[in-house]
C-alpha positions in Angstrom: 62.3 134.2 119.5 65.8 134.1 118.8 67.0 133.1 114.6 67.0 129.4 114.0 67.1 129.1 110.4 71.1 129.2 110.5 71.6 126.3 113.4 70.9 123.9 111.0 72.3 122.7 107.6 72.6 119.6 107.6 69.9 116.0 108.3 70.7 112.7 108.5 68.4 110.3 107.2 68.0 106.5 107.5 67.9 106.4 103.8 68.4 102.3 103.5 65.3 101.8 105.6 62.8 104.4 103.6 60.5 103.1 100.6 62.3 104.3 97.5 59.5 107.7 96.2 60.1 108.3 100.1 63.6 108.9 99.9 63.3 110.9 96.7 60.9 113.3 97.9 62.6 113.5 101.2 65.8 114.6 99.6 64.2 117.3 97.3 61.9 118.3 100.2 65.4 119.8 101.8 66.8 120.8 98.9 63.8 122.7 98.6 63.8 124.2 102.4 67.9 125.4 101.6 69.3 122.4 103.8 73.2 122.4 102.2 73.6 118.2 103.2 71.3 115.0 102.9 74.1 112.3 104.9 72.6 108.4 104.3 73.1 105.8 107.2 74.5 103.2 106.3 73.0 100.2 108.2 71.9 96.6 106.1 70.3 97.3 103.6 70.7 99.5 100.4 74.3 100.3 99.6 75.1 103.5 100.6 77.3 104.8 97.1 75.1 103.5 94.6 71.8 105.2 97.0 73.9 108.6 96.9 74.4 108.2 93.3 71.0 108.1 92.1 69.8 110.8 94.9 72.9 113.3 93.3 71.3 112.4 89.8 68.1 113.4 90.7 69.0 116.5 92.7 70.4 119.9 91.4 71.7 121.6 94.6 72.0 119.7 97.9 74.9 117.5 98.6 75.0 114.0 99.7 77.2 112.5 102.1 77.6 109.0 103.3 77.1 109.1 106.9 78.9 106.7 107.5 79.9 104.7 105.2 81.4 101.3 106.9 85.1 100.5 106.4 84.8 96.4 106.7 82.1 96.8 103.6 84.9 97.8 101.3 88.9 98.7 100.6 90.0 101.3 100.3 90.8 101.6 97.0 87.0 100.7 96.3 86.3 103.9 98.6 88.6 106.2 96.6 87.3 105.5 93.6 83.3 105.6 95.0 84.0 108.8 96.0 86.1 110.8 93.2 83.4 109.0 90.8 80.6 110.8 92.9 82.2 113.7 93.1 83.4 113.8 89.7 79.6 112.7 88.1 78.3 115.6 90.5 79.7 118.6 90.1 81.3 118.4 94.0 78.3 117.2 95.8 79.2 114.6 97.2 80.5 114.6 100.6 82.4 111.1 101.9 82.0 110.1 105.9 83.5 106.7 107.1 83.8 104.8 110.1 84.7 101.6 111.6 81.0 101.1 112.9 81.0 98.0 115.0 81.9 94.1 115.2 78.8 92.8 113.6 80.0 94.8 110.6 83.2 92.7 109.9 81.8 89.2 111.3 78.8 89.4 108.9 81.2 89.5 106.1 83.8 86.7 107.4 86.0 89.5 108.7 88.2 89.3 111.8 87.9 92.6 113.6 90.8 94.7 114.0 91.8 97.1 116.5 89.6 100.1 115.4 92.2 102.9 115.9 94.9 101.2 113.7 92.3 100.1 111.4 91.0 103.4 110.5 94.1 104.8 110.7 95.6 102.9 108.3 92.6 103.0 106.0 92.4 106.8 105.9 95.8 107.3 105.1 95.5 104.9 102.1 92.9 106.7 100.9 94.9 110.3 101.3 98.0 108.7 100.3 99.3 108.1 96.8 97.2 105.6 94.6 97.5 103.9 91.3 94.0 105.3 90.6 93.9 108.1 87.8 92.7 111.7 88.8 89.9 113.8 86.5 90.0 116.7 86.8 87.3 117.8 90.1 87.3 114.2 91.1 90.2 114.5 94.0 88.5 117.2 96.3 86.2 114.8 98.3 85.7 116.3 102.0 86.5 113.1 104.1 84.8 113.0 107.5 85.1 109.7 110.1 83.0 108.8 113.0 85.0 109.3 115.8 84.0 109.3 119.7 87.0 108.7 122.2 89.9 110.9 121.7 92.4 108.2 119.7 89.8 107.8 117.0 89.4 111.8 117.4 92.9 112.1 116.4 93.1 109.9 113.6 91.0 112.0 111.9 93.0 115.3 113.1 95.6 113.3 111.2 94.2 112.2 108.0 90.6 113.3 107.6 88.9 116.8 107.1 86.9 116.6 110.3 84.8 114.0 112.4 81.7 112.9 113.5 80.8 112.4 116.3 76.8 111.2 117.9 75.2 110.7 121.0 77.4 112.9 123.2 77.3 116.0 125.2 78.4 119.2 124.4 81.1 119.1 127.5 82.6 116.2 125.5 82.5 118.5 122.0 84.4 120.6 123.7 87.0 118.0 124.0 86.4 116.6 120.8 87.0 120.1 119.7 90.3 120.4 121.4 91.9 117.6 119.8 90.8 117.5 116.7 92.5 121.5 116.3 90.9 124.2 115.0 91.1 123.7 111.5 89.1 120.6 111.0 85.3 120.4 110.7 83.3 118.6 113.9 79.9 117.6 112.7 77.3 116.7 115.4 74.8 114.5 115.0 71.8 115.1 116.7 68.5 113.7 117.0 65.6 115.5 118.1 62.3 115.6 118.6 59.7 119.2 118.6 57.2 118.3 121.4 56.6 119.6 124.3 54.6 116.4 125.9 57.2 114.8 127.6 56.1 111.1 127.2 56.2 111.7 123.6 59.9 113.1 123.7 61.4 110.6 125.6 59.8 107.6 123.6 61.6 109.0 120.8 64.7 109.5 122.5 64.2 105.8 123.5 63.4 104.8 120.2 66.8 107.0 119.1 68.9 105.2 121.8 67.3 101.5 121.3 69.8 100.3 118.6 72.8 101.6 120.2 72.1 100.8 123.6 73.7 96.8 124.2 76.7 98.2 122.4 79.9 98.5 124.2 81.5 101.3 122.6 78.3 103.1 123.2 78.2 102.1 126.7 81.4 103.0 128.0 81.5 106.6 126.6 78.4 107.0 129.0 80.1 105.6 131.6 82.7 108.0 131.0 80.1 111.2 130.8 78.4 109.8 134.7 75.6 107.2 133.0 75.9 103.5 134.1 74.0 100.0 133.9 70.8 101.0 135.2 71.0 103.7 132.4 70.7 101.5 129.2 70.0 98.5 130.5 66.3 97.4 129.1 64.6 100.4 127.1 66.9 102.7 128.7 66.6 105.7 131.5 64.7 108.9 131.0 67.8 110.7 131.6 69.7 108.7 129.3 67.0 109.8 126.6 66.3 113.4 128.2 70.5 114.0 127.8 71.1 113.1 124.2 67.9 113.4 122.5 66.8 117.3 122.6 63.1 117.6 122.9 60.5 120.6 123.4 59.5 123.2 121.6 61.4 125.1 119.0 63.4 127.6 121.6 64.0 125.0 123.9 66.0 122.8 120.9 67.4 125.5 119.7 68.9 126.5 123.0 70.5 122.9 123.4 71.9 122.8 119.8 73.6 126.8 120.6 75.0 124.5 123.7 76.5 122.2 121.3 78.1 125.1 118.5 79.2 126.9 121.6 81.6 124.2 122.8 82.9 123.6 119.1 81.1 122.0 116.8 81.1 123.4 113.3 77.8 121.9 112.0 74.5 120.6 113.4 73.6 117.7 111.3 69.8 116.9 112.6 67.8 113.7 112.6 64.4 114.8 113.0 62.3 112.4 115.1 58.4 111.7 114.4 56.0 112.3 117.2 54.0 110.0 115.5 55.9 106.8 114.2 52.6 105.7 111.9 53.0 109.1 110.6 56.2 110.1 108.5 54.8 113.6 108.1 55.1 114.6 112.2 58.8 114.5 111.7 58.2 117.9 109.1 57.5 120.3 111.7 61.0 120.7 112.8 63.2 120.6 109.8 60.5 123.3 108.6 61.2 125.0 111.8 64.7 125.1 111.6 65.2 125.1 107.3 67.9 127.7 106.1 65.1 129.0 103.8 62.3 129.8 106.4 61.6 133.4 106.8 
C-alpha cells in the first residue's frame, strides 16, 4: 500500500452541532494523531469565534480555522478584530475562512441579500485594507481563506484572500479552480468521505453528506455545469451524485481519489470523515486514524 499519512492534514468538523466534552476530545484526539487544522462549520447554532476560542485555549498545537465563517453574521470590522484577537491570544493558530454561504443566512437576520461576488469582494478587501483598528504585535498575520465555487468568486479571492475553499466538486473543476486562482494562493478541498467497502453503507453517507445542500441553487447549478441534472438531487439524491463527490471504499481506494484531487491542484485535503454507523460517533475514527500525519 502506497503512504497516506501525508494526504491529509486537515478535518472539518460540524463543531456547532457536537455535545460540548465531544468537541473537546475530538479536537485533542487530532491534535494527538499530528492533524495540523481543526476548521468549525459554521451553521446555527454555536458562534463559530467564541467555539474556536475556547478549543485554541484548550489546545497546545493544532490550529483552528473557521470554516466558514458567514459574512451576513457580522462586519467586517467585527471579523478583523475576531480574528487578530484569536490569533494574537494563540500564538498564530488561528486560521480565518469566510464566505457568503447562502440567502437564508442574510434573511434570518433581516438582511437583504446582495450580489455575492460584490459582496465578498467588497468585504474582503475591507478586511485587507487599512482600518482604524490597532495592530499587536502577531495579531495581523491571519491566513484568510473564502469559500469560493464558480470562477468570479474564485477570483475574488485570487484578489484579496490567501486561498479558497472550495466543496463538493470534482477534481476536473480543481483544476480550474487551480488555474484561476494562480499558483501562489492555497486551494483547500473539502472532502467528505466515508472508509467502507459495502456500498449501501457509502452511498447513504454520501446521501446524508449531500442532503443539506441538495434544494440549493448554487449547489445545483455547479452540477449542472459538471453533467448532473434534476433527476440527480431531486429527492434523496442519485447514487452517482453521492458515488461522485463523496469518496468511499477502503483506504487505497480513498486515497487514490484524494491523489486525483492534489494532482489537479489542490494544496490541501481538508477531510470530513463520515460514520458508517450514525448511532455510533466512534465509526467515523477508523479513517482519520488511517490517514493521521502521525500513523506509522
Amino acid at each position: 500500500m502506497k503512504t497516506v499519512n501525508r494526504l491529509v492534514n486537515a478535518v472539518i468538523l460540524a463543531a456547532d452541532t457536537m455535545p460540548r466534552d465531544e468537541l473537546l476530545d475530538t479536537v485533542l484526539r487530532l491534535e494527538t494523531l499530528g492533524y495540523d487544522t481543526a476548521w468549525l462549520t459554521d451553521m446555527y447554532g454555536r458562534e463559530i469565534y467564541v467555539t474556536a476560542g475556547w478549543l485554541l485555549a484548550k489546545t497546545s498545537r493544532i490550529r483552528i480555522a473557521s470554516g466558514i465563517a458567514h459574512i451576513y453574521g457580522r462586519d467586517a470590522i467585527a471579523s478583523i478584530q475576531a480574528g487578530r484577537t484569536l490569533s494574537e491570544l494563540s500564538g498564530g493558530r488561528f486560521v480565518q475562512g469566510v464566505g457568503v454561504s447562502h440567502p437564508i443566512a442574510a434573511t434570518m437576520r433581516g438582511l437583504e441579500w446582495e450580489n455575492p461576488v460584490d459582496k465578498a469582494s467588497s468585504y474582503l478587501a475591507a478586511m485587507r485594507g487599512e482600518t482604524p483598528l490597532s495592530v499587536r504585535a502577531g495579531a495581523d498575520t491571519v491566513p484568510l481563506y473564502l469559500a469560493a465555487h464558480g470562477p468570479k468568486m474564485l477570483g475574488v479571492a485570487a484578489r484579496h484572500a490567501d486561498g479558497a475553499n472550495i466543496y463538493m466538486q470534482l477534481p476536473e473543476y480543481t483544476a480550474d479552480a487551480r488555474a484561476i486562482l494562480g499558483r501562489d494562493k492555497v486551494l483547500n478541498v473539502v472532502l467528505p468521505c466515508c472508509l467502507t467497502t459495502d456500498r449501501e453503507v457509502g452511498l447513504a453517507a454520501g446521501r446524508m453528506a449531500l442532503s443539506i445542500y441538495l434544494s440549493l441553487p448554487a449547489y445545483q447549478r455547479h452540477w449542472a455545469k459538471q453533467g448532473f441534472d434534476e433527476s440527480d438531487w431531486s429527492g434523496k439524491g442519485s447514487d452517482r451524485l453521492a458515488d461522485a463527490y463523496v469518496p468511499w471504499g477502503d483506504v487505497e481506494t480513498i486515497a487514490t481519489r484524494m491523489r486525483e484531487y492534489l494532482g489537479a491542484g489542490a494544496t490541501s485535503i481538508v477531510v470530513s470523515s463520515l460514520p458508517t454507523d450514525r448511532r455510533n460517533p466512534e465509526s467515523k475514527w477508523a479513517l482519520l486514524e488511517s490517514f493521521a500525519p502521525n500513523r506509522v
